[in-house]
N, CA and C of each residue as an Amber inpcrd file, in Angstrom:
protein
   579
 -45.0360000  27.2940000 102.4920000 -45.0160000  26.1700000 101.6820000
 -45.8700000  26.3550000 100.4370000 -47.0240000  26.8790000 100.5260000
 -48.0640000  27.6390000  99.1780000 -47.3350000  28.3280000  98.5820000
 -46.4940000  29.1170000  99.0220000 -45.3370000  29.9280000  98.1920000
 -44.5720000  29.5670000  97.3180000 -44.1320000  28.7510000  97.8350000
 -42.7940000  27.6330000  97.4180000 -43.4130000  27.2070000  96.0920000
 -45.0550000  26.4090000  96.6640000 -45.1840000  25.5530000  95.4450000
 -46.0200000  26.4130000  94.7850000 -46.2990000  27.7990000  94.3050000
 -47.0840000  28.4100000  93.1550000 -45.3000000  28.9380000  92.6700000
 -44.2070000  29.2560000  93.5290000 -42.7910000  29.6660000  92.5670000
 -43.0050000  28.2960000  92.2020000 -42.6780000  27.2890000  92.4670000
 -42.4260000  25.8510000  91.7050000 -42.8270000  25.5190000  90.2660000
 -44.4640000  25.9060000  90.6910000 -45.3830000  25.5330000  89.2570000
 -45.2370000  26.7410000  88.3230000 -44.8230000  28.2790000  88.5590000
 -44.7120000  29.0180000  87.8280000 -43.4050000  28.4620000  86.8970000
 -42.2700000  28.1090000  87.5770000 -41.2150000  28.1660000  86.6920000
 -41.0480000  26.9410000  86.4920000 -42.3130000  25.8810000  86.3440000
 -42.2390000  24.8850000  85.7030000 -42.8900000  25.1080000  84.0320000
 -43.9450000  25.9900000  84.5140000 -44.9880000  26.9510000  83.5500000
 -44.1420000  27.2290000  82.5290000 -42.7440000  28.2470000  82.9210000
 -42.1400000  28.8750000  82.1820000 -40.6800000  27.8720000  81.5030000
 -40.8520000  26.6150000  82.1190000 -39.7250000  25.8690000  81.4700000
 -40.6870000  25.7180000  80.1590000 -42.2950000  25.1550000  80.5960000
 -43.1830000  24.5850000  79.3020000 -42.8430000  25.3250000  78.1560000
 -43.1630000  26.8520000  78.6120000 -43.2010000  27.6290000  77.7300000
 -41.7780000  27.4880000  76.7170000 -40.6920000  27.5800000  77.6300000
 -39.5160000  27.3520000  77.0310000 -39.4570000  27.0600000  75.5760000
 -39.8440000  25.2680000  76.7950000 -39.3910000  23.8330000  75.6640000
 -40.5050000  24.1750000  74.2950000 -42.0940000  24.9350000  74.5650000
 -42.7430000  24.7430000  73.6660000 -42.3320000  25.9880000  72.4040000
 -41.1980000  26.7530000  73.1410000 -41.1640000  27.7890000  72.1750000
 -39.8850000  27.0880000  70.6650000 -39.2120000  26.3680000  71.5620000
 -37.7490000  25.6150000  70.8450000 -38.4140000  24.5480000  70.1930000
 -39.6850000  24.0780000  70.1810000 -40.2150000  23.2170000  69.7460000
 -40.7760000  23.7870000  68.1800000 -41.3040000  24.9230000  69.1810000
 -41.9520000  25.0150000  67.6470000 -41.3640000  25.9710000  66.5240000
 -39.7120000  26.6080000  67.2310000 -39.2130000  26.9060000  66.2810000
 -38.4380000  25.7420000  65.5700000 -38.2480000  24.3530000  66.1960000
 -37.9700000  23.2300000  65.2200000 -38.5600000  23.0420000  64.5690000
 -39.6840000  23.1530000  64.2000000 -41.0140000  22.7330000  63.7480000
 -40.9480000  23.9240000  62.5350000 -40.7950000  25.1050000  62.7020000
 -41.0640000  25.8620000  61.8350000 -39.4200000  25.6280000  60.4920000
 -38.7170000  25.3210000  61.3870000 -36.9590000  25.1610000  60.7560000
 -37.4180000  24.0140000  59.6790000 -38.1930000  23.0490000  60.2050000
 -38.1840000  21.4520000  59.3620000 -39.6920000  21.8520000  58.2710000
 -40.1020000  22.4460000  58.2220000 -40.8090000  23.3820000  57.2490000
 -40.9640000  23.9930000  56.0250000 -39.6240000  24.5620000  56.7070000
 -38.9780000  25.7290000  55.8090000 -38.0520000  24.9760000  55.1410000
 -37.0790000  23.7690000  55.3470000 -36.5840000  22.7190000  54.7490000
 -37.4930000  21.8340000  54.0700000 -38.3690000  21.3710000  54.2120000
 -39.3190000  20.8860000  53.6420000 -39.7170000  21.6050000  52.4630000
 -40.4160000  22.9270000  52.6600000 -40.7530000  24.1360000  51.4250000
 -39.6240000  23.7260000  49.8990000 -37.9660000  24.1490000  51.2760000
 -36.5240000  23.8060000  50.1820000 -36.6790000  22.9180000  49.2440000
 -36.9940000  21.8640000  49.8370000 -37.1410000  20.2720000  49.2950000
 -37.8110000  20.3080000  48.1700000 -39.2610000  20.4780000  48.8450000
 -40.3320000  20.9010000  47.0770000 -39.9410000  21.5070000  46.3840000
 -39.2060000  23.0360000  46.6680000 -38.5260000  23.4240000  45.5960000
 -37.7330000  23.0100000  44.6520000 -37.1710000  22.4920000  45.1170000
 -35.6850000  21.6410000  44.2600000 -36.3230000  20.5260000  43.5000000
 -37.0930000  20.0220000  44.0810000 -37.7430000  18.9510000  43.7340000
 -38.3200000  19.1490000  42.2780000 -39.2140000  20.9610000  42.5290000
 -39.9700000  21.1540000  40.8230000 -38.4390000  21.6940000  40.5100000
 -37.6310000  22.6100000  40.6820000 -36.8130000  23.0610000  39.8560000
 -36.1630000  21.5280000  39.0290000 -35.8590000  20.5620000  39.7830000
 -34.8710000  19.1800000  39.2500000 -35.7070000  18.8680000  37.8820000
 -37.7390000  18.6820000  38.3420000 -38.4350000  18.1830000  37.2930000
 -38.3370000  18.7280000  36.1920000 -38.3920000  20.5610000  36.4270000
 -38.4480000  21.1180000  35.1500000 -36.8620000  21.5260000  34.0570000
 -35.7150000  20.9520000  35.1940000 -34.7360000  21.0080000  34.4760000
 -34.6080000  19.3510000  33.6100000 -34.9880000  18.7550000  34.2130000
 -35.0200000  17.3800000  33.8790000 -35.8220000  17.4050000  32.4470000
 -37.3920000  17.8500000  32.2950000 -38.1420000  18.0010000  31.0940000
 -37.8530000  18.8500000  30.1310000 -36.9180000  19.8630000  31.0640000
 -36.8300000  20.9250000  29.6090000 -34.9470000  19.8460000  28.9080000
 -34.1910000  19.0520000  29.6900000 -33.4830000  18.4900000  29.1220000
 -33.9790000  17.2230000  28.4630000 -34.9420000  16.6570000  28.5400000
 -35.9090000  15.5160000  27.6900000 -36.2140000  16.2870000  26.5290000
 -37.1810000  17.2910000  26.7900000 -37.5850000  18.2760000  25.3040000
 -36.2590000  18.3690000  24.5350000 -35.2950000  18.9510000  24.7940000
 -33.9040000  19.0170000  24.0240000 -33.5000000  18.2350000  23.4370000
 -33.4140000  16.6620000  24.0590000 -33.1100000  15.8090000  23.6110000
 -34.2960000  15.7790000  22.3120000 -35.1390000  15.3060000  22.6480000
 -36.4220000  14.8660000  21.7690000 -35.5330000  15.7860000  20.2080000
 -35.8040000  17.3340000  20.6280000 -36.2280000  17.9290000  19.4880000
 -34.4330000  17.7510000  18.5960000 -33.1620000  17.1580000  19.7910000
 -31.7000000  16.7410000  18.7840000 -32.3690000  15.7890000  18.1390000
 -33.3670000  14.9520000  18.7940000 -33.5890000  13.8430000  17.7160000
 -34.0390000  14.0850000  16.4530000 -34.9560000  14.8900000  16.6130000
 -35.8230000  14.9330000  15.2150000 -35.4450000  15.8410000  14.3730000
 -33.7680000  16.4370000  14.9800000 -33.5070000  17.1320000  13.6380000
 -32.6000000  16.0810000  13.5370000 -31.7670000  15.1310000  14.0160000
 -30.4700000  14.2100000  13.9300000 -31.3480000  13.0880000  12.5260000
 -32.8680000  13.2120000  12.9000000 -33.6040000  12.0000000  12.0110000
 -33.8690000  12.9410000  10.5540000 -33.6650000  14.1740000  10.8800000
 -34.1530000  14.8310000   9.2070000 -32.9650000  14.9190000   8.1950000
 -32.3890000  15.0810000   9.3490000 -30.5760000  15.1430000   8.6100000
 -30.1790000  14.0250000   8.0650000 -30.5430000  12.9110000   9.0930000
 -30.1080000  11.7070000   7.7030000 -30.9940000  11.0130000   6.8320000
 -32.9520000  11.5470000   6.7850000 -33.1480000  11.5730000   5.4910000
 -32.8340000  12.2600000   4.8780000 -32.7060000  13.5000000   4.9450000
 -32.2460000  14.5610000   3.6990000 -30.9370000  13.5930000   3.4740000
 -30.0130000  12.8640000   4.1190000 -28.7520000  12.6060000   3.6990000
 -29.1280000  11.0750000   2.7310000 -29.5320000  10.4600000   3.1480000
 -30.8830000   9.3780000   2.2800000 -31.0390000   9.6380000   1.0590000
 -31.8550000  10.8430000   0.8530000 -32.7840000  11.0610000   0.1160000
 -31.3300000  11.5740000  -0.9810000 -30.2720000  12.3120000  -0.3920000
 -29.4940000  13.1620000  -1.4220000 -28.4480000  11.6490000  -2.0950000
 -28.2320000  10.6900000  -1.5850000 -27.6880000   9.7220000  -1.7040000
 -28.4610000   9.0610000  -2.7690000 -29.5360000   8.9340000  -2.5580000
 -30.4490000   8.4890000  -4.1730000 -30.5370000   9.3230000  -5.1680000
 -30.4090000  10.3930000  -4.8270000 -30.1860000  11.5070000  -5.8540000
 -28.7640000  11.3550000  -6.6780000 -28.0610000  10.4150000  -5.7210000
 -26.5940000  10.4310000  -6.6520000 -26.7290000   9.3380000  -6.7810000
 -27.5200000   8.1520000  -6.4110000 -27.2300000   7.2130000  -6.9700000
 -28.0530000   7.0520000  -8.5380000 -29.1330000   7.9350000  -8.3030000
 -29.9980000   7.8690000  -9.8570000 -28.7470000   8.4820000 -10.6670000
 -28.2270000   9.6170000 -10.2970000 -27.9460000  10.6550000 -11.3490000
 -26.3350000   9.5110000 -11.9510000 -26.0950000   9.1060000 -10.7310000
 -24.3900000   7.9880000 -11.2970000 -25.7560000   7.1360000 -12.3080000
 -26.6880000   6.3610000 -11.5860000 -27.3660000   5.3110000 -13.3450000
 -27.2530000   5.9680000 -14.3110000 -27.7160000   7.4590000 -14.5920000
 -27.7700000   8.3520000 -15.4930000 -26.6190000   8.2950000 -16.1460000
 -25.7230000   8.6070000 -15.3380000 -24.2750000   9.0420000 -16.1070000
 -23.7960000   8.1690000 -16.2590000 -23.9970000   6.8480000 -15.9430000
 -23.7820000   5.1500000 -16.8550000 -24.5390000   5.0950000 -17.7440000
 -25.3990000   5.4820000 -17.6060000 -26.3480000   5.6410000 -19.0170000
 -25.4850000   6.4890000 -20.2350000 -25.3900000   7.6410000 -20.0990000
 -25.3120000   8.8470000 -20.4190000 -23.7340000   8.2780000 -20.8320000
 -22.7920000   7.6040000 -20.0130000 -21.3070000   7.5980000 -20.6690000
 -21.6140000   6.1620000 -21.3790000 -22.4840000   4.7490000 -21.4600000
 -22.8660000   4.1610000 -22.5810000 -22.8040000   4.4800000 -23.5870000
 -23.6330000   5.6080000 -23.3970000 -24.2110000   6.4220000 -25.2900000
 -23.4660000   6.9200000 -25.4110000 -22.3810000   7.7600000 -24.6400000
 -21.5020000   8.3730000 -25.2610000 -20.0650000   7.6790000 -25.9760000
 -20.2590000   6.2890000 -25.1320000 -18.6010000   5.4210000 -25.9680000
 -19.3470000   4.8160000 -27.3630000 -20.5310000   4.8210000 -26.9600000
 -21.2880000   4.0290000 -28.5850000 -21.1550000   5.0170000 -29.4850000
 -21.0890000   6.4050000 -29.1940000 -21.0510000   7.6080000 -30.0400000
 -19.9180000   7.7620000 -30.6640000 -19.0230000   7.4810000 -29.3200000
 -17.7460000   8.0090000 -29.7250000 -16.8570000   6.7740000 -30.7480000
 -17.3120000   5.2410000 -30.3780000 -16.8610000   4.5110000 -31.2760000
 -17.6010000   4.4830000 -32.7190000 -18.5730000   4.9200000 -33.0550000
 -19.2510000   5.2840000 -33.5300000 -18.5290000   6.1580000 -34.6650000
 -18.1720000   7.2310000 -34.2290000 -17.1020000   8.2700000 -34.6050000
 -16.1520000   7.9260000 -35.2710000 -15.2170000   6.9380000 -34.3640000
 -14.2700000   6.7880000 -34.9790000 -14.2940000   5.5100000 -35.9390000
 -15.0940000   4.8580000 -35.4770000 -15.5840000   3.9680000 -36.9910000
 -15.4440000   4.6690000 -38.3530000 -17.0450000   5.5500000 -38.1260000
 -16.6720000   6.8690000 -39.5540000 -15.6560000   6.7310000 -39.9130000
 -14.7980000   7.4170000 -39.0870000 -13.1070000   8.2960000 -39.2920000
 -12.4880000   7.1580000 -39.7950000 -12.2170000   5.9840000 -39.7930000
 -11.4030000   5.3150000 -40.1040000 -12.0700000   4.6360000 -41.1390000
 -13.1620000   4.5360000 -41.7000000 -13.8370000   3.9210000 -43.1210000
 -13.5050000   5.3320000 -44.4210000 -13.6980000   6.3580000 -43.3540000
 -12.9980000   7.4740000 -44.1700000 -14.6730000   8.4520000 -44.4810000
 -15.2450000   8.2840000 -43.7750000 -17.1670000   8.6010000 -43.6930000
 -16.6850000   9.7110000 -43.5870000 -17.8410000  10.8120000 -43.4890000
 -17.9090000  11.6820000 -43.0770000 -18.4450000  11.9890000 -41.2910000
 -18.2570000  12.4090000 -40.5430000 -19.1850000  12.0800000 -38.9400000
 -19.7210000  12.3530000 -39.0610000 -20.8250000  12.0760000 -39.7780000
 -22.6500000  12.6060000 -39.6740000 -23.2530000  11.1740000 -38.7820000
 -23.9790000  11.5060000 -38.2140000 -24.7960000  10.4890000 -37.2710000
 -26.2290000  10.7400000 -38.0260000 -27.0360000   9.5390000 -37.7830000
 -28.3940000   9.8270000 -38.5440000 -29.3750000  10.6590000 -38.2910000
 -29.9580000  11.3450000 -38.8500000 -30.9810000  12.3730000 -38.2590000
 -31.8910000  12.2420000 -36.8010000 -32.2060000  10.5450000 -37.0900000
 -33.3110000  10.2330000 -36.1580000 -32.7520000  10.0140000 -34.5520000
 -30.8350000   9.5140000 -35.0460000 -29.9060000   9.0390000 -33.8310000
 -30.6200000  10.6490000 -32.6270000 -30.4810000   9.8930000 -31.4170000
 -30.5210000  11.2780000 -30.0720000 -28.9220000  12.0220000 -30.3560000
 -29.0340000  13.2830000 -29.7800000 -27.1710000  13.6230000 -30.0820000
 -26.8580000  14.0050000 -29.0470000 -25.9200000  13.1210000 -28.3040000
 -24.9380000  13.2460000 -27.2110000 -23.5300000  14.0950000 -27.6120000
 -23.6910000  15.0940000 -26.1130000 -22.3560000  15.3910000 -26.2270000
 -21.0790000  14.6740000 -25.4230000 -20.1870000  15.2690000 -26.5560000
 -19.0560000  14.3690000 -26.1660000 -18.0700000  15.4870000 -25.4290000
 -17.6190000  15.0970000 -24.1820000 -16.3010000  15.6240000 -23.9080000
 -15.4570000  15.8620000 -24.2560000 -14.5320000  16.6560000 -23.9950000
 -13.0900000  16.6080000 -24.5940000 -12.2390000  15.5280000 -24.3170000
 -12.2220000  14.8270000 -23.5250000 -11.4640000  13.9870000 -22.6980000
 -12.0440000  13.2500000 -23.0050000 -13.1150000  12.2950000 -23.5870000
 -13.5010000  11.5650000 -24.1470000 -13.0960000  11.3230000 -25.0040000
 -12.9910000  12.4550000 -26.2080000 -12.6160000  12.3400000 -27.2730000
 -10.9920000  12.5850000 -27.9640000 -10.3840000  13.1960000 -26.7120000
  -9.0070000  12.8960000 -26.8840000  -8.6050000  11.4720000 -26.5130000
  -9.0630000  10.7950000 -25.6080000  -8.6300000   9.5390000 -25.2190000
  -9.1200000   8.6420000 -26.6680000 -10.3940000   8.4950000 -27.2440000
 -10.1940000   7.6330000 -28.3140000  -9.7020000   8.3490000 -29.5360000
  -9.1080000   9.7280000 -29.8890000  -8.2840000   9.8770000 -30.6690000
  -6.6470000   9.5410000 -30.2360000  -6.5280000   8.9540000 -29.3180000
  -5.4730000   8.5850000 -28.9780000  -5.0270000   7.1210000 -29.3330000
  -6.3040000   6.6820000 -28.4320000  -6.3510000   4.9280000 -28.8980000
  -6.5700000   4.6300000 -30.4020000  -6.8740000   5.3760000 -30.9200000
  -7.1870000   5.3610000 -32.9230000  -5.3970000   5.4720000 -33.3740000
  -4.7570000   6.6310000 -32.6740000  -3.2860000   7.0300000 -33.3140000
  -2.8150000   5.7520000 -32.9130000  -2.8460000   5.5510000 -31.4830000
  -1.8580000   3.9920000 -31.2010000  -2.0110000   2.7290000 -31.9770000
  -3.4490000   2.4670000 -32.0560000  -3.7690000   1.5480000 -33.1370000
  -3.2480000   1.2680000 -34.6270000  -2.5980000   2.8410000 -35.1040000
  -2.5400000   2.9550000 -36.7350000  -0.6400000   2.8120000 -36.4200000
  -0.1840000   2.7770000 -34.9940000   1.5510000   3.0770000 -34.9620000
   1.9330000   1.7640000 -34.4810000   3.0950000   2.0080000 -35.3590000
   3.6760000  -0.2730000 -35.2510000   3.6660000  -0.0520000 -34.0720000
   4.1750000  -1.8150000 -33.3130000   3.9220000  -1.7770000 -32.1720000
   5.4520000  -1.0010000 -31.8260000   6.8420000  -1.2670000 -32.2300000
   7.5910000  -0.2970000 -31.7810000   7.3460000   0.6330000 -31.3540000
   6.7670000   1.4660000 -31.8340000   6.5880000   2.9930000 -31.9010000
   5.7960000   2.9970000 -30.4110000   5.1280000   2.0480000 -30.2420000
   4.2080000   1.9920000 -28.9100000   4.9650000   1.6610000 -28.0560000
   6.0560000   0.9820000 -28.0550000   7.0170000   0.3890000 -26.7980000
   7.3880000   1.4990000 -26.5690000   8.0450000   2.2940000 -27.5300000
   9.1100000   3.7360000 -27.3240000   8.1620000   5.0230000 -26.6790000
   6.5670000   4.9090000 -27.0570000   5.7770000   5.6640000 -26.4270000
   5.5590000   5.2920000 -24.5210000   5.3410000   4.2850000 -25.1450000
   5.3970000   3.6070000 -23.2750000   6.0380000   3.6420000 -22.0010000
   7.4470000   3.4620000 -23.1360000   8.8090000   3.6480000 -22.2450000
   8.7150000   5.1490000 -21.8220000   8.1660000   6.3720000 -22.8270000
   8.7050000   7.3560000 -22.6740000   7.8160000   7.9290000 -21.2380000
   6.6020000   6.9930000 -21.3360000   5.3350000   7.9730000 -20.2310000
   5.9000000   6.9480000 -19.2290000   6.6920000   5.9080000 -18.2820000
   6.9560000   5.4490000 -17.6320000   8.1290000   5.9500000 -17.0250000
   8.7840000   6.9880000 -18.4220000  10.3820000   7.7550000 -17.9400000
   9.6000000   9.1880000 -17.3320000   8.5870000   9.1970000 -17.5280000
   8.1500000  10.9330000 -17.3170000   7.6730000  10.3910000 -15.9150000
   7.0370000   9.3730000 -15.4740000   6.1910000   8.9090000 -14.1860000
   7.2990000   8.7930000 -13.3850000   8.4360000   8.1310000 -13.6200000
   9.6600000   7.7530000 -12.8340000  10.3510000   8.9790000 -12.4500000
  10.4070000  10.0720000 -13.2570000  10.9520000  11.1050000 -12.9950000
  10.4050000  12.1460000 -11.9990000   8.6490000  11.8470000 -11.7180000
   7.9500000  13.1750000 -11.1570000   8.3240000  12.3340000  -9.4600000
   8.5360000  12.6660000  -8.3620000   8.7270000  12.3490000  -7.1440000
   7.3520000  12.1300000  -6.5080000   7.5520000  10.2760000  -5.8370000
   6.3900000   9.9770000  -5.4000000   6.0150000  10.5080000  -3.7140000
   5.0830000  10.3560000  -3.4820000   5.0340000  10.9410000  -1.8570000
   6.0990000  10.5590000  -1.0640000   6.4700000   9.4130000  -1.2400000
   7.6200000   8.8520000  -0.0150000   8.4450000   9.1950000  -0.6890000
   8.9110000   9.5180000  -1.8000000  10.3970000  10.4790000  -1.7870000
  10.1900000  11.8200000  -1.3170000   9.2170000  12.5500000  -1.9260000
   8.3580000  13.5520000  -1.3240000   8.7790000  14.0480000   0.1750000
   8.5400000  13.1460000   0.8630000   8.5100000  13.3730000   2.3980000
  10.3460000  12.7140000   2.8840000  10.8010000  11.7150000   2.2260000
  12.2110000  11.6160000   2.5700000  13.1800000  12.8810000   2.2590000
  12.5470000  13.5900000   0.7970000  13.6520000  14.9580000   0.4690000
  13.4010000  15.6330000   1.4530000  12.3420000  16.2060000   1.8840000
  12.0390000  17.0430000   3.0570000  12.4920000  16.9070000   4.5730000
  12.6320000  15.7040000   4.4740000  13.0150000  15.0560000   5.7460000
  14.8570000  15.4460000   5.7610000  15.2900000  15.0360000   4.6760000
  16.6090000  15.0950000   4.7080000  17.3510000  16.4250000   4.5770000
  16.2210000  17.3920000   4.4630000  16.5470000  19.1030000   4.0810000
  16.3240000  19.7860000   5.2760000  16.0230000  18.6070000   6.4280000
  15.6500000  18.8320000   7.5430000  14.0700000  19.7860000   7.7370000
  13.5320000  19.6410000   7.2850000  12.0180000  19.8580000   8.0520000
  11.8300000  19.4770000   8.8560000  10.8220000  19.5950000   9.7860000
  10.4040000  19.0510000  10.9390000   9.0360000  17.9470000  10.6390000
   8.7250000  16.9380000  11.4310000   7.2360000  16.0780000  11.0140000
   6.4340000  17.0720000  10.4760000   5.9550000  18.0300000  11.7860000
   5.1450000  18.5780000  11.6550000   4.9660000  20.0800000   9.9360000
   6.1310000  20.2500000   9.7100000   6.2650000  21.2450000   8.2960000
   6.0500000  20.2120000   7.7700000   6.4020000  19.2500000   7.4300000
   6.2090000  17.9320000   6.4170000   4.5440000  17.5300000   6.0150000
   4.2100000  17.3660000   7.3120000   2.5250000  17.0230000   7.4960000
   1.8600000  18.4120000   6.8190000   2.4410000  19.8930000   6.8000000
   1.7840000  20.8170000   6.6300000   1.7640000  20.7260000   5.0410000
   3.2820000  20.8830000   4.2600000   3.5690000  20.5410000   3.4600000
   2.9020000  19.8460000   2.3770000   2.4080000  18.4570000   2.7670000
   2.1590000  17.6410000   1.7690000   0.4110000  17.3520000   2.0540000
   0.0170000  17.8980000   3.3170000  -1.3790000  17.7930000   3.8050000
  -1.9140000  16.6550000   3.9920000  -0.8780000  15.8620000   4.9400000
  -0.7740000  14.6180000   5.4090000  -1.1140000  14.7980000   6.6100000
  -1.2750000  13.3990000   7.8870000  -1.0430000  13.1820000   9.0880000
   0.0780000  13.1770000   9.2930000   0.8970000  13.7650000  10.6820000
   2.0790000  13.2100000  11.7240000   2.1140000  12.2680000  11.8880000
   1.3340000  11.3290000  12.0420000   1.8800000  10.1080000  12.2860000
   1.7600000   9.4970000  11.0710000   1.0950000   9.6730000   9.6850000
   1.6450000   8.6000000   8.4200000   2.8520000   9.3710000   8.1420000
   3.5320000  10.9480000   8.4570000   4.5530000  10.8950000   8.0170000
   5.7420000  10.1770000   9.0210000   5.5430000  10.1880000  10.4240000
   6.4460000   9.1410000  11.4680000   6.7860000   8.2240000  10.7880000
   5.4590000   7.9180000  10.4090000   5.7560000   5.8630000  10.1920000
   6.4980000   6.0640000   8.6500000   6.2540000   6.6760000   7.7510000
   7.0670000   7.1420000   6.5270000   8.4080000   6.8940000   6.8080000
   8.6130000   7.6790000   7.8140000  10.3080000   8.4250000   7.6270000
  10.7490000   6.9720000   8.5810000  10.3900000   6.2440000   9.8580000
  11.1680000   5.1560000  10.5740000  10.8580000   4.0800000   9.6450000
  10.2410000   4.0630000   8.8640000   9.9050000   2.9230000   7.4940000
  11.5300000   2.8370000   6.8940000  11.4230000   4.5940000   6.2190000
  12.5320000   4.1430000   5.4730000  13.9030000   4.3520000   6.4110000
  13.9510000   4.9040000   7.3690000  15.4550000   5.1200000   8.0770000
  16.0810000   4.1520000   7.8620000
């Protein structure tokens, strides 16, 4: 019966041992998951901060970009005052001019006057308006008529895109064509069908 019960308590001994060995390889398993955990945990933080830093630093170039875009916008808005300035003096010049021309002066401007230059296109347009002025008004109807027969004659976009259409192009050659959208030329062509 002493026999019995030292086998008994031995291989109760050795169940302990067992259970304490499965124990504490659970123990070591929930650990080593744990370790995982922290890991992920700093990897998440430092992917997380280095995507905050990113952001931050889109910001502060997204904020330089539209002062520089600010700043270049006053730059055109001074330089347009300027060139309202600058095309002022130049129609005062240019009527100026043709004042002279038509008293029969010579175009000298006064020494002390500032001297603006004048464009070409400036100065063809009021040598134009000077010729129309000096031609009866007939002569101006028949001029009128004639730049309204030259406008009527050049093809506007929507004929533009109907000849093409009817020569069979496709939307898309059409859109290439005229360097339009597909769909303003769609709505073009079921406009006029």
């Amino acid at each position: 019966m002493v026999a019995s019960l030292v086998i008994i308590l031995i291989i109760s001994q050795l169940i302990c041992y067992y259970f304490i060995v499965i124990l504490n390889t659970k123990i070591a398993k929930f650990k080593d998951l744990e370790k995982r955990q922290d890991q992920l945990i700093r990897e998440m933080d430092d992917a997380i901060s280095i995507y905050l830093v990113e952001m931050k630093e889109e910001n502060d170039r997204l904020i330089e970009e539209l002062s520089l875009i600010k700043q270049n916008e006053r730059n055109h808005e001074r330089k347009d005052q300027n060139m309202a300035m600058m095309n002022s003096e130049e129609r005062k010049t240019i009527s100026e001019v043709t004042r002279n021309d038509m008293e029969g002066k010579v175009g000298v401007l006064q020494s002390n006057a500032p001297k603006a230059t004048i464009s070409k296109k400036m100065a063809t347009n009021a040598y134009k308006q000077q010729r129309l002025s000096e031609v009866p008004s007939e002569a101006r109807q028949e001029h009128n008529e004639e730049v309204e027969k030259d406008n009527s004659s050049l093809p506007s976009f929507e004929q533009k895109v109907l000849n093409l259409h009817k020569q069979g192009k496709s939307i898309d050659e059409i859109a290439k064509l005229t360097q339009k959208g597909k769909t303003e030329i769609e709505l073009l062509i079921k406009f006029h069908a």
